[in-house]
N, C-alpha and C positions, 0 to 999 in steps of 0.2 A: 571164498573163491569168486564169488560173482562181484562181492566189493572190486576185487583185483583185479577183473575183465572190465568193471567199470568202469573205473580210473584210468587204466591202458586206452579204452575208445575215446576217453575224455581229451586225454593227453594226445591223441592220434588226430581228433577233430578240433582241436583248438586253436589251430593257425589256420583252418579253412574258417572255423565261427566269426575269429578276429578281422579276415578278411571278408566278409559279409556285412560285419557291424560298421568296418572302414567305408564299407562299400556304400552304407546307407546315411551316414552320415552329412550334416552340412560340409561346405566347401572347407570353411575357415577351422572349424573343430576339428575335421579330420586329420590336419598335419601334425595338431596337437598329439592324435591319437598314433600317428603312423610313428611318427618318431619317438614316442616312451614307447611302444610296441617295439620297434624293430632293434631297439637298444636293451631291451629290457629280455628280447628273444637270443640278439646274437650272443649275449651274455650267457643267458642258459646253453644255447646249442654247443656253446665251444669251449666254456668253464669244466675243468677237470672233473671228472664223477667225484672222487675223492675227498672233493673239498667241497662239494656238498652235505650239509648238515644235514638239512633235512633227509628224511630216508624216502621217503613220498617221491619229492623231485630229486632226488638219487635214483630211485628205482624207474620210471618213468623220463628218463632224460633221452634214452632209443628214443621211444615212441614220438616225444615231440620232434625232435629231428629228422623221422621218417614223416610225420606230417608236413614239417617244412619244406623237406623238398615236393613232394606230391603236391602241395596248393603251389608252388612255386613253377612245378609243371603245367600247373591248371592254368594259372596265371600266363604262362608261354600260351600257351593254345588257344583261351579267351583273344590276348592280342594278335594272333595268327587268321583265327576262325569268327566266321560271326556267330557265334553259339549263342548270343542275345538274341537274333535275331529269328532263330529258330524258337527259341522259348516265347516271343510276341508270337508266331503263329495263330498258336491256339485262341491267343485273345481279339482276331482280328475280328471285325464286325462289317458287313457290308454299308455303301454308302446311300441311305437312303437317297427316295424320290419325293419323297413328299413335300409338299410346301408349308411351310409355317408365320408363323407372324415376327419371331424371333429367330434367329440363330445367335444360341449363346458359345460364345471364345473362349474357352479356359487357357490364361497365359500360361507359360513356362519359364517364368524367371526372367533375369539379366543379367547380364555382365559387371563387374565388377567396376567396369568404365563406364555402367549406368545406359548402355546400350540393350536393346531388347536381344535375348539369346537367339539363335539359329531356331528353334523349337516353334518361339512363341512368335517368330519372322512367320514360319510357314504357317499357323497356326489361323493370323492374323490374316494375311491375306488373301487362306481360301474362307474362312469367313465371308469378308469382304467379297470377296466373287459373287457368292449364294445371293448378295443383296443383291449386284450388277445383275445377275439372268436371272431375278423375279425371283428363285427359291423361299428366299424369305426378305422380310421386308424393313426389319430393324434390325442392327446388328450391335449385339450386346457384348462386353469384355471383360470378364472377371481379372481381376488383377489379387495378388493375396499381400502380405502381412507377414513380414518376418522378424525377429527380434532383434535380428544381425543390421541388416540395412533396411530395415522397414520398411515405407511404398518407394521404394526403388521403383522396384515393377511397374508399380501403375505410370511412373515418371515416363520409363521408357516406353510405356507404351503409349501415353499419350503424344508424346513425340512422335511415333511411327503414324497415329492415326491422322496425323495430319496431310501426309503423303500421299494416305488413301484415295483414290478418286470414286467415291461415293460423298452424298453432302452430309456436311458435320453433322445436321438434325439426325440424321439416322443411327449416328453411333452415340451408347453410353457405353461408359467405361463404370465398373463398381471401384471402390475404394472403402475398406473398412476394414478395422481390428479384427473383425470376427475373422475372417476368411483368411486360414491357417490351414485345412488338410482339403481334402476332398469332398468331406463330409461337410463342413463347415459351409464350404464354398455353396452346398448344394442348396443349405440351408437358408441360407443369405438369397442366393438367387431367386429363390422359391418364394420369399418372403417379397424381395422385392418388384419381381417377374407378377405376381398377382396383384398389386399397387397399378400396373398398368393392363392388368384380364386378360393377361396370358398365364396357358395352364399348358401348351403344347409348344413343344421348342426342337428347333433343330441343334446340336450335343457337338460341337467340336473339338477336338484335341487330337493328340496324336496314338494311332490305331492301337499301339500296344497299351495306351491309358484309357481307350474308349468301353471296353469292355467291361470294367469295373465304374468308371464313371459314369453310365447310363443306368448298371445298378442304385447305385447311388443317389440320382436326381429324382430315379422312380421311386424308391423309396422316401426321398423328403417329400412327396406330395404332387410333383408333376403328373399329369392325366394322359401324356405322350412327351417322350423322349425319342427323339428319333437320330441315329447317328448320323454325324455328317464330320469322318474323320480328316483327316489330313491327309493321310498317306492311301496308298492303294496295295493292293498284291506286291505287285512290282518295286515298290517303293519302303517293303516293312522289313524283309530278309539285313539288306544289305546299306552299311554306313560307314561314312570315314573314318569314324572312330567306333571300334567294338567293343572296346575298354568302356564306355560311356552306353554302350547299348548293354549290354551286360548289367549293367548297375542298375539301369531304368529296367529289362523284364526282373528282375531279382522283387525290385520294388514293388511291380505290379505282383506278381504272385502272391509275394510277401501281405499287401495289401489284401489282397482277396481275402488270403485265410482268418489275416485280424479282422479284416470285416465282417466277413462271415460267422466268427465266433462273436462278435458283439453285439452283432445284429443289424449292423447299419446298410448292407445289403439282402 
């Protein structure tokens, strides 16, 4: 009996799981993934019960089909509502006051055309402010490392920094294999942030990732981590695209909890 209830919630939650996994995935992998999923779904939802061999996915073929529509609904309402937006709430953090010697930048990708994303645009140039009104007095850029396009990132961003109107001596940018997640990044920073005797930094990125990445830097060893996000109140709810904020709180969350079971926050 409880085999048989388990099966049914399995089969019930498996187009909402699959769309989660979609959800988190890289850009390029994910099409891969969407389309053996969605061919491999409309297959089962509309193939005759009958002609099902297996008795498992005979007996269980309702169940998937009523998941499909209900994520399908879920799916309307995400692009309707900013329901991301409400899930970053929790994780906002206010904007410090404090002055530092650094403010470090955690990028946000790039485009595919090798341009800096929308993320790491804003990301970048309230960095850049902190330096202009004295906050802090270097301004550092983490850029990361991927296997797909490799320093893309740091490409684009070393292009944008040039626009900046603060002087080059003040900005580095990192570049390195190492700096892959969060954690990685924090590491590396940490590592190379003490090379110049700083152990207190002002923390920016954007508010729904500031939460879990100030746990993070504080745990690699920093002595103050002080946030200094991107966004404000006003600016965390609501985005042109919901479908894309959705994905990033899912992420954050998501993050917390593997961080927290691992121990890296």
């Amino acid at each position: 009996m409880k085999s048989k209830l388990l099966c049914k919630l399995v089969f019930l939650l498996l187009p909402f799981i699959a769309f989660i996994i979609y959800q988190q995935l890289h850009v390029v992998p994910s099409y891969f993934f969407a389309i053996i999923y969605a061919i491999a779904s409309l297959i089962y939802i509309f193939k005759d019960n009958s002609a099902i061999k297996n008795s498992i996915l005979r007996e269980h073929q309702i169940d998937f089909q009523k998941g499909s529509c209900i994520i399908f609904a879920f799916i309307l309402l995400i692009m309707a509502f900013p329901i991301g937006g409400y899930m970053t709430v929790p994780l906002i953090m206010e904007h410090s006051t404090q002055k530092a010697k650094a403010v470090l930048v955690l990028a946000s990708g790039a485009t595919l055309a090798g341009d800096p994303c929308y993320a790491t645009y804003q990301r970048i140039i309230h960095g850049a402010e902190l330096v202009k009104n004295g906050q802090a007095e270097h301004l550092y850029i983490s850029t990361g490392f991927s296997p797909i396009n490799e320093f893309q990132e740091y490409y684009a961003v070393a292009s944008l920094t040039q626009m900046l109107d603060i002087p080059q001596d003040k900005i580095t940018i990192f570049k390195s294999e190492e700096i892959k997640t969060t954690e990685t990044e924090a590491t590396y920073a940490r590592k190379r942030l003490a090379e110049d005797g700083i152990s207190k930094i002002l923390l920016t990125t954007s508010n729904g990732h500031i939460y879990r990445s100030c746990l993070t830097f504080k745990k690699a060893g920093f002595e103050e981590v002080y946030p200094a996000p991107s966004h404000n109140n006003q600016t965390t709810v609501y985005a042109d695209d919901n479908m894309s904020m959705f994905r990033a709180a899912m992420h954050e969350w998501i993050g917390l909890v593997w961080y927290w079971i691992n121990g890296r926050i």
